[in-house]
C-alpha positions in Angstrom: -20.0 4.3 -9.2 -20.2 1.2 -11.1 -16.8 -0.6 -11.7 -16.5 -2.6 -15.2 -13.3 -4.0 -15.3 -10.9 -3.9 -12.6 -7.3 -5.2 -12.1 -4.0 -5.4 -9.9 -0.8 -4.7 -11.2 3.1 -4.8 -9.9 4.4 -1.3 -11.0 8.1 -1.4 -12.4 10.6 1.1 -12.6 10.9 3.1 -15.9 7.4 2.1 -16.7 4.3 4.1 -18.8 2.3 2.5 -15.3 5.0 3.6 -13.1 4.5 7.7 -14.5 0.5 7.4 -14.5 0.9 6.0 -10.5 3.0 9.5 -10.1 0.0 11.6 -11.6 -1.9 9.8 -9.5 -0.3 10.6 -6.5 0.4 13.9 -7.0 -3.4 14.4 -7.6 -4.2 12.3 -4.9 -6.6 13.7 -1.5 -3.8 12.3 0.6 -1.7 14.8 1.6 -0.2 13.5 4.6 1.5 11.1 2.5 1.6 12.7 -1.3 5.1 14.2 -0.8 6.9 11.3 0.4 5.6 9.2 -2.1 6.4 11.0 -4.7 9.8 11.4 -3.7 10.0 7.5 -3.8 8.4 7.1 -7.1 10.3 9.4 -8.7 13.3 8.4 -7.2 12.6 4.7 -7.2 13.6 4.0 -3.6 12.0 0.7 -3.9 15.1 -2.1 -4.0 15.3 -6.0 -4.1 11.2 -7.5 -3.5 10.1 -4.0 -2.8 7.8 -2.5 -5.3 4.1 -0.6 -5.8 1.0 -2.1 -6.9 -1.4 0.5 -8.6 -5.3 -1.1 -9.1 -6.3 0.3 -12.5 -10.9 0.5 -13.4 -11.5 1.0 -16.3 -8.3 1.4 -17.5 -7.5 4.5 -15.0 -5.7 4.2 -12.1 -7.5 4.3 -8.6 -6.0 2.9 -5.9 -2.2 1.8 -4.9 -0.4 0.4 -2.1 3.3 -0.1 -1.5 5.2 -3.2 -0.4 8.3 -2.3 1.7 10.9 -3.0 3.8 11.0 0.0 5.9 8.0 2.2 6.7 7.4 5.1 8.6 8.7 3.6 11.5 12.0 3.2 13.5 11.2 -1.0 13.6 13.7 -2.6 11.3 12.9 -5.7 12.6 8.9 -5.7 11.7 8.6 -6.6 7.7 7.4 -7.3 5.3 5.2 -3.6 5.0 1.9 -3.3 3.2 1.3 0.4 3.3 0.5 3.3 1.4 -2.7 1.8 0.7 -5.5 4.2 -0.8 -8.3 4.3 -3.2 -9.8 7.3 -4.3 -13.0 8.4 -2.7 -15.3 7.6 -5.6 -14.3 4.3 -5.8 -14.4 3.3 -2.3 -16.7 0.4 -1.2 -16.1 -1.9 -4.2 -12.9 -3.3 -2.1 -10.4 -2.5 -3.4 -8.4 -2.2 -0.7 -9.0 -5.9 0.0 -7.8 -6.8 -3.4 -4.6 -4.4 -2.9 -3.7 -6.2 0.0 -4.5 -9.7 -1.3 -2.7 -8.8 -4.2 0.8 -7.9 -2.4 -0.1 -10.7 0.4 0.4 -12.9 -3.0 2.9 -11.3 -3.9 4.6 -11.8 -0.2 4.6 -15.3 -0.8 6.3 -15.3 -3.7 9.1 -13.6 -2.3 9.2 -16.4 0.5 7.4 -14.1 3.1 4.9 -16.0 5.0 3.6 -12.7 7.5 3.0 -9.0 6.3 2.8 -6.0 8.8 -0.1 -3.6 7.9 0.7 0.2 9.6 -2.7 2.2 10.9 -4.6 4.7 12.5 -7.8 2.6 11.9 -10.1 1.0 13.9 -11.3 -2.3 12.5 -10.8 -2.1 9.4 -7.2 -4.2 8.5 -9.6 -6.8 11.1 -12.2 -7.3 8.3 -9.0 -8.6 5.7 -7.7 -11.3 8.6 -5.3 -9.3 10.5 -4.4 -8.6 13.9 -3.9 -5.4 16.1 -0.4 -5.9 17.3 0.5 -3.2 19.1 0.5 1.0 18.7 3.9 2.4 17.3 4.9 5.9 17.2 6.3 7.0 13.5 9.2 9.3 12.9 7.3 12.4 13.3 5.9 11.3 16.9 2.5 9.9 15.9 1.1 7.3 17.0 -0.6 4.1 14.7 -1.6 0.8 15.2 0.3 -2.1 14.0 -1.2 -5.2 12.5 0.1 -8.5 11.5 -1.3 -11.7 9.3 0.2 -15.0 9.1 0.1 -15.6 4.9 
């Protein structure tokens, strides 16, 4: 699929881009995650720095990743989290996931941050954007991921 134009955005609370990244997710493949996500967007559970970031083709939305204190981990000292990250299928392999996670690795550094934590079950892929396997963690629900780290 050819991309024409493409672009990153900070999605805010109460926002016409903040509802279209809800259909999104609630339409989305990922169903591991599509619950809980909704939940926070509809509820905004996002305080202070935290936030979304939805990447928009075309004007349509098709990709996201979240930028968060917490994840799905019982590690409050590990932050900040860049997670959440997905682009749908059809748009995969025009990296978009790169620009996702340059995008709130920018957006890190604005809020003073100068390391981001990326959570994982993949294999040299989060390697190809600069960071590094840390260690595996084991979520809330007993599974286990890998954790990555970059210095920003």
């Amino acid at each position: 699929m050819e991309i024409g134009s493409f672009e990153i955005r900070k999605v805010d609370k109460d926002t016409e881009l903040a509802e279209r990244l809800l259909d999104f997710v609630e339409n989305f493949s990922w169903e591991e995650v599509k619950e809980h996500t909704v939940m926070m967007i509809k509820n905004w559970r996002f305080t202070d720095w935290e936030t979304m970031f939805a990447a928009i083709a075309d004007g349509t939305i098709v990709g996201m990743a979240s930028f968060m204190k917490t994840d799905y981990y019982p590690l409050p000292e590990i932050y900040p989290w860049i997670s959440t990250i997905f682009v749908s299928e059809e748009y995969r392999g025009h990296r978009i996931s790169q620009r996702l996670i340059d995008f709130a690795n920018d957006y890190a550094k604005v809020c003073g941050f100068d390391v981001t934590y990326i959570p994982s079950e993949h294999v040299g892929l989060y390697e190809k954007f600069g960071y590094s396997y840390v260690k595996d963690i084991v979520n809330y629900g007993n599974g286990a991921d890998r954790l990555y780290f970059k210095r920003i």
